[in-house]
C-alpha positions in Angstrom: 16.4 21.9 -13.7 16.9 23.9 -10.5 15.5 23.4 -7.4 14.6 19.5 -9.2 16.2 16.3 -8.4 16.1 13.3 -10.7 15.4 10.0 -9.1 14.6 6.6 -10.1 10.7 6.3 -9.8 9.2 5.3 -6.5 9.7 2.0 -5.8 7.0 1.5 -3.5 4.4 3.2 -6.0 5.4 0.9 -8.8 5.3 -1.9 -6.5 1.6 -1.0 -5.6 0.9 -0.9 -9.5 2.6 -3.9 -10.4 0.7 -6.1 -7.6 -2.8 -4.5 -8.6 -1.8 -5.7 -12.1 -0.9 -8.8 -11.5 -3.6 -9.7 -8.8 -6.1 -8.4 -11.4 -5.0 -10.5 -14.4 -5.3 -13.8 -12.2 -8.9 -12.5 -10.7 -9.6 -11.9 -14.5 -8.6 -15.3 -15.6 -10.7 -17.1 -12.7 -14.0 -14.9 -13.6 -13.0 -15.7 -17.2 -14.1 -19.6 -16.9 -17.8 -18.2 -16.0 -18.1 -17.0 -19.7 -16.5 -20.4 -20.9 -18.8 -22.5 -19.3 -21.8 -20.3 -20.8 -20.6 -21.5 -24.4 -19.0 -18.1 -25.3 -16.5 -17.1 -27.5 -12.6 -16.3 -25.3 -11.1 -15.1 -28.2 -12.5 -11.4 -29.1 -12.2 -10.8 -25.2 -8.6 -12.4 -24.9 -7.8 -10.1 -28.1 -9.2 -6.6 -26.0 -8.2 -7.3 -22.4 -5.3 -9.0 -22.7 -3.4 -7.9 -25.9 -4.8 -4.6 -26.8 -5.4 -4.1 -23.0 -2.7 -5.6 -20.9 -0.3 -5.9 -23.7 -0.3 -2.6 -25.3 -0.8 -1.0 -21.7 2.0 -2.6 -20.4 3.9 -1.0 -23.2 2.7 2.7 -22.9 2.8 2.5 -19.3 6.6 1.9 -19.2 7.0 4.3 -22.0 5.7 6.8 -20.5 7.6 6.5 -17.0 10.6 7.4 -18.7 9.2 10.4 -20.6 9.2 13.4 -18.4 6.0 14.1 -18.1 6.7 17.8 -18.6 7.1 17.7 -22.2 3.5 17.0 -22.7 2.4 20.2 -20.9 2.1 22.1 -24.5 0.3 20.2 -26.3 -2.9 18.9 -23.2 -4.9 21.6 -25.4 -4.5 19.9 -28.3 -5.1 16.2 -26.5 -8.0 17.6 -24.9 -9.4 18.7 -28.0 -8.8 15.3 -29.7 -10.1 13.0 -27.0 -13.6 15.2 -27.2 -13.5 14.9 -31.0 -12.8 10.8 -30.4 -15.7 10.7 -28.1 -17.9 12.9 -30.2 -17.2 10.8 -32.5 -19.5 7.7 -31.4 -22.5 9.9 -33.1 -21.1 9.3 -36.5 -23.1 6.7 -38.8 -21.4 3.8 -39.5 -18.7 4.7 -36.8 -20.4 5.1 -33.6 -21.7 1.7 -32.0 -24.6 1.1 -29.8 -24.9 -1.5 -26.8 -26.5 -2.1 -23.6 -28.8 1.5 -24.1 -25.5 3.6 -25.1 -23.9 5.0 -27.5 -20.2 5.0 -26.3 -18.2 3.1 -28.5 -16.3 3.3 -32.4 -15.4 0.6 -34.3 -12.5 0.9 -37.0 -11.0 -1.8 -38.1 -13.3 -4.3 -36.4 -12.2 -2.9 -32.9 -14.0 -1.7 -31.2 -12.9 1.1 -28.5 -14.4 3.6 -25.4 -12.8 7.0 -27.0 -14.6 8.6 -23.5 -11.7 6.6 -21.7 -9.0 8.9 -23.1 -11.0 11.5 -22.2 -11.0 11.2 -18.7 -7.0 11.8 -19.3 -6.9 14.6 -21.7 -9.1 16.2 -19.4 -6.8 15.8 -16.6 -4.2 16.6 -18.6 -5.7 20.2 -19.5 -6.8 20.6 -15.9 -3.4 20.8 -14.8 -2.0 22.9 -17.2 -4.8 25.1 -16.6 -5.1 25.6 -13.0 -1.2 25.8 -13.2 -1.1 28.7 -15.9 -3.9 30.9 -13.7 -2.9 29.8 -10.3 -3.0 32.9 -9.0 -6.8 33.8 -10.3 -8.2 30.1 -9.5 -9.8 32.3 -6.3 -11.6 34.7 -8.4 -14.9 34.0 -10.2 -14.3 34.1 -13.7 -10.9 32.1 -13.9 -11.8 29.7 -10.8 -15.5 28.7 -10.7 -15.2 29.7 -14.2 -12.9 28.2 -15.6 -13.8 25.0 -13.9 -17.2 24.7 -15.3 -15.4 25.4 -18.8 -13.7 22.4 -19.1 -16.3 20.4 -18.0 -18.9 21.5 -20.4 -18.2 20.1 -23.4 -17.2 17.0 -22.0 -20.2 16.3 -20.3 -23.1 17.3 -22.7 -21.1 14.7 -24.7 -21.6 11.8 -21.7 -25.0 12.7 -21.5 -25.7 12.5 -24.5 -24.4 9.2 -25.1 -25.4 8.5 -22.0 -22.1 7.7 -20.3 -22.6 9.4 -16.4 -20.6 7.3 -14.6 -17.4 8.3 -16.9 -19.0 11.6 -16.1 -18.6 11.6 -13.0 -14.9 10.2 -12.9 -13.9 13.3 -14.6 -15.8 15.5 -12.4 -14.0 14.1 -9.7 -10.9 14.1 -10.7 -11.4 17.7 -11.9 -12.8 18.7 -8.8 -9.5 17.0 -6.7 -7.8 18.7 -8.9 -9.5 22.3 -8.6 -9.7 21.9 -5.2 -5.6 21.5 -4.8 -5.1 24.4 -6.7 -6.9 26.4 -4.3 -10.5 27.1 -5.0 -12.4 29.5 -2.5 -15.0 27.9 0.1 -17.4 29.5 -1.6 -16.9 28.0 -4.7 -16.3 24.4 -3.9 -20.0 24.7 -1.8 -21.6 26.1 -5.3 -20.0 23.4 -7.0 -21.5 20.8 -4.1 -25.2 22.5 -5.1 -24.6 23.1 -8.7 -23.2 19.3 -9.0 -26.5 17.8 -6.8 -29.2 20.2 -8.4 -27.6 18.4 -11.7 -27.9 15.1 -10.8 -31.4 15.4 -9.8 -32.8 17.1 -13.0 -30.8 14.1 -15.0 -32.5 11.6 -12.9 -35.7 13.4 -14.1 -34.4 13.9 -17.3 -32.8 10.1 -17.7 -35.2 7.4 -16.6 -32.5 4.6 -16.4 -30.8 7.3 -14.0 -34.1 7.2 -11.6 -34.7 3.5 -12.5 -31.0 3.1 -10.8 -31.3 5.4 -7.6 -34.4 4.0 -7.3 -33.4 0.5 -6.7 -30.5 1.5 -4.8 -32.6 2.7 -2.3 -35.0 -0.1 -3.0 -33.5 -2.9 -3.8 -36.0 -5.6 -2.8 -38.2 -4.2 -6.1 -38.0 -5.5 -9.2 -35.7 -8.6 -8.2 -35.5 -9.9 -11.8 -34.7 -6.1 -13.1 -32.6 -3.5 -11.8 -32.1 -5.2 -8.7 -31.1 -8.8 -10.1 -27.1 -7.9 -10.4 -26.4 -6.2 -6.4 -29.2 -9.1 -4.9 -26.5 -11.7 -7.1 -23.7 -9.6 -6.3 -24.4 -9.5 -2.3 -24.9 -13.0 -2.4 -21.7 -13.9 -3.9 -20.0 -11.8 -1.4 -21.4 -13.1 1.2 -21.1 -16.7 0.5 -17.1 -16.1 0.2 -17.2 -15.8 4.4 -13.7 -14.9 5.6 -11.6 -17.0 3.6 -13.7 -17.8 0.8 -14.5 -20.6 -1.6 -11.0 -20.7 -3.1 -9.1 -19.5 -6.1 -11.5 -20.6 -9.1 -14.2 -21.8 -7.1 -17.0 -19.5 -7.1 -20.5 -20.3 -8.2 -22.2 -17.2 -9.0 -19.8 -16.5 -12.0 -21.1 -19.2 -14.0 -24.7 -19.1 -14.1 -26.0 -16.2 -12.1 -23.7 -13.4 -11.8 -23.9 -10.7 -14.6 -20.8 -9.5 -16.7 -19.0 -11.5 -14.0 -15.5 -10.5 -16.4 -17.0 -6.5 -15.8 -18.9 -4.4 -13.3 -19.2 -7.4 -11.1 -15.5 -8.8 -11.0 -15.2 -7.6 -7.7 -17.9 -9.9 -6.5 -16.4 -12.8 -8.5 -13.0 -11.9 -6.1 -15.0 -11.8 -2.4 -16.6 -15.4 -2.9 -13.5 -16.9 -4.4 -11.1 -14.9 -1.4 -13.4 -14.0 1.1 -13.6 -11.3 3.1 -9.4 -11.2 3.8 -8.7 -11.4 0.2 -11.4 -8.4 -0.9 -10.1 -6.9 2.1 -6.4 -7.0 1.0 -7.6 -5.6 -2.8 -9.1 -3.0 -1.0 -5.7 -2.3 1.4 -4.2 -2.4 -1.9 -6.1 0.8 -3.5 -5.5 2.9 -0.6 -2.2 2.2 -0.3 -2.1 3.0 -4.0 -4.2 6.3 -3.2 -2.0 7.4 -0.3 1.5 6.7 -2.2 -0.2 8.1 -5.5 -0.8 11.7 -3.5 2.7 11.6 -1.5 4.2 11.4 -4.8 2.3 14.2 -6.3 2.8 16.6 -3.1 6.6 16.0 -3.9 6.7 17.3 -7.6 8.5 19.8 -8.5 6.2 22.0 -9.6 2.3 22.9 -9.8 1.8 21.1 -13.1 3.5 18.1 -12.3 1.4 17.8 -8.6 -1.7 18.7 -10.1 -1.3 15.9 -12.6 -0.3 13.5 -10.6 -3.9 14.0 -7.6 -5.8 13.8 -11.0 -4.6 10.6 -12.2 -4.5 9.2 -8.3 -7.8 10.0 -8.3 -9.0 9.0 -11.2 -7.7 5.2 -10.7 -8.8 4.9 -7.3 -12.3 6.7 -7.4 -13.1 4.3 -10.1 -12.4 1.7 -7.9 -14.1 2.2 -4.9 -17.2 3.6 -6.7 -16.7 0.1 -8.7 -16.8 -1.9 -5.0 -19.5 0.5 -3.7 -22.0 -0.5 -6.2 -21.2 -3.9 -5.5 -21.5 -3.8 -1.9 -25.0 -2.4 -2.7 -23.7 1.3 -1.1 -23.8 3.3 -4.3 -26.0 3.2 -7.0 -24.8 0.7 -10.2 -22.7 3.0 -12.5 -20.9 0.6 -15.1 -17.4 1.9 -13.5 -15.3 -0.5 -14.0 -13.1 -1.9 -11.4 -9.3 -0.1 -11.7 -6.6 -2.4 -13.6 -8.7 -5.9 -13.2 -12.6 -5.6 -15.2 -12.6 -6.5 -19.0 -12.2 -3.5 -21.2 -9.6 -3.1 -23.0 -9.9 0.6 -23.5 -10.4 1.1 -20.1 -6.9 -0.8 -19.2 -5.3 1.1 -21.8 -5.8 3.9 -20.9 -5.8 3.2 -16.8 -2.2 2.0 -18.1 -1.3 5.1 -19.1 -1.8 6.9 -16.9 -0.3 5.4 -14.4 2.6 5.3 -16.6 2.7 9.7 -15.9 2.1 9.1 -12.1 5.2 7.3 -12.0 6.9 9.9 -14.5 6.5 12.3 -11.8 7.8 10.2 -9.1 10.7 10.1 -11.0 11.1 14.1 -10.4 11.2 16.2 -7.0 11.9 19.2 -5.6 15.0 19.8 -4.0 13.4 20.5 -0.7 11.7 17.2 -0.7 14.8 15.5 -1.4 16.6 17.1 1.2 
């Protein structure tokens, strides 16, 4: 334990988390009355979001502050490895299910759950034991550029396959954060900006629901009762939330117009009921989480622990904002969810989590930070 001090874990972090919790579960509860006045069933989503979800989050996430976060180090391969497995896993018969024009989902027991969620973690997780082990070859070819590519691979032929690029590109993301922290070469960052865009376009080729989306972002007056009937309903609920909006359980759009109102589109639900000071103050509320989540990782004791921690930061928050940028009609529609508040309960468990290790690190730093 030289050159570490042990603290209590950021207060103003867990502060952050527990008021993005919070705020979510009430935005969650007013964009749940939309799907109760459409006749549907509460309980199987009351049962995912809120028990399995919430509930069991809740309960890993405070675990997992008071683990030191170190001890899982030797065994990220071996996570890793199992979260592809899970996720490969959706291709088994009578296993894997299929919805919405994906296959991203296992059932087992009558749950169902989003196994690519955990692997947006054990990839972290393996990223930062990795570029921690080789830090001093992450500027060469083979062990930087390299090495980088290798943990991606596997990972996404799997999300294409399914398809699942939007978890795709949360991973690559984070990843990337992470690569770049550990002290990748210019050159190798600007190959990973062509390789990453000469991708993308030969999917969109490849994937016509991946044209048929960048399409109508850039287009979005076509095919109003298509692709472009969620960001035209979307914008309109935003806008007709003004500056202080329609109220706390007052919004229209939820209940008749406004797809998965409880999902991608919760953050729309939240402008027209709060306005423009209340999505304003969510968004405050991220970046704040964002700038806290990176002091606290800057202030780890050692490469493992700081590499983790700009993973999972940006993990949660670039999930966010690419969530909000979609429905601000600014990015193409992904099916990100929005971080700690959209229905899903895999993606809150996991979400959960890991911000459960983000505040096991805070609870750690180096002696010259806590001078």
């Amino acid at each position: 334990m030289a050159g570490r001090t042990k603290n209590r874990i950021d207060k103003p972090l867990a502060s952050l988390i527990a008021i993005l919790i919070i705020s979510g579960a009430l935005i969650f509860a007013s964009a749940a009355f939309g799907l109760l006045a459409r006749g549907s069933s509460m309980s199987s989503v009351f049962f995912s979001h809120l028990v399995l979800g919430l509930g069991l989050g809740s309960v890993l996430l405070v675990a997992l502050t008071y683990i030191d976060y170190r001890v899982w180090k030797p065994y990220t391969p071996y996570i890793f490895a199992l979260s592809i497995l899970a996720t490969a896993a959706v291709f088994v018969p009578h296993i894997g299910m299929s919805h919405g024009g994906g296959r991203r989902w296992i059932v087992l027991m009558n749950m169902s759950f989003q196994p690519s969620e955990a692997m947006k973690v054990g990839a972290i997780l393996f990223a930062a034991t990795y570029f921690s082990v080789y830090k001093n070859k992450i500027g060469t070819l083979l062990y930087g550029l390299g090495g980088f590519f290798g943990i991606l691979a596997v990972p996404a032929a799997i999300l294409i396959l399914q398809p699942d690029i939007g978890t795709l590109s949360i991973i690559c993301f984070s990843v990337g954060a992470m690569f770049l922290a550990a002290g990748a070469s210019v050159r190798d960052l600007l190959l990973v900006l062509v390789i990453g865009i000469l991708g993308l376009g030969l999917l969109a080729t490849m994937k016509p629901y991946i044209r048929d989306r960048v399409e109508t972002f850039l287009n979005p007056a076509q095919g109003q009762q298509g692709q472009s009937y969620q960001i035209k309903q979307s914008l309109i609920a935003v806008g007709s939330g003004g500056f202080t909006g329609r109220g706390f359980g007052q919004g229209i759009q939820k209940f008749t117009y406004l797809p998965e109102p409880m999902g991608d589109s919760i953050f729309a639900v939240a402008a027209e009921e709060l306005g423009f000071l209340g999505a304003g103050f969510l968004i405050l509320l991220y970046l704040s989480f964002a700038l806290r989540g990176y002091t606290v990782s800057a202030r780890a004791p050692d490469m493992f622990g700081a590499l983790l921690g700009i993973g999972i930061c940006t993990y949660l928050v670039v999930e966010a904002f690419i969530n909000i940028a979609a429905m601000l009609g600014v990015a193409p529609l992904t099916g990100i969810p929005l971080t700690f508040i959209s229905q899903g309960g895999s993606a809150m468990l996991v979400s959960l989590a890991a911000a459960g290790l983000l505040l096991s690190i805070s609870r750690f730093k180096s002696a010259r930070t806590s001078a």
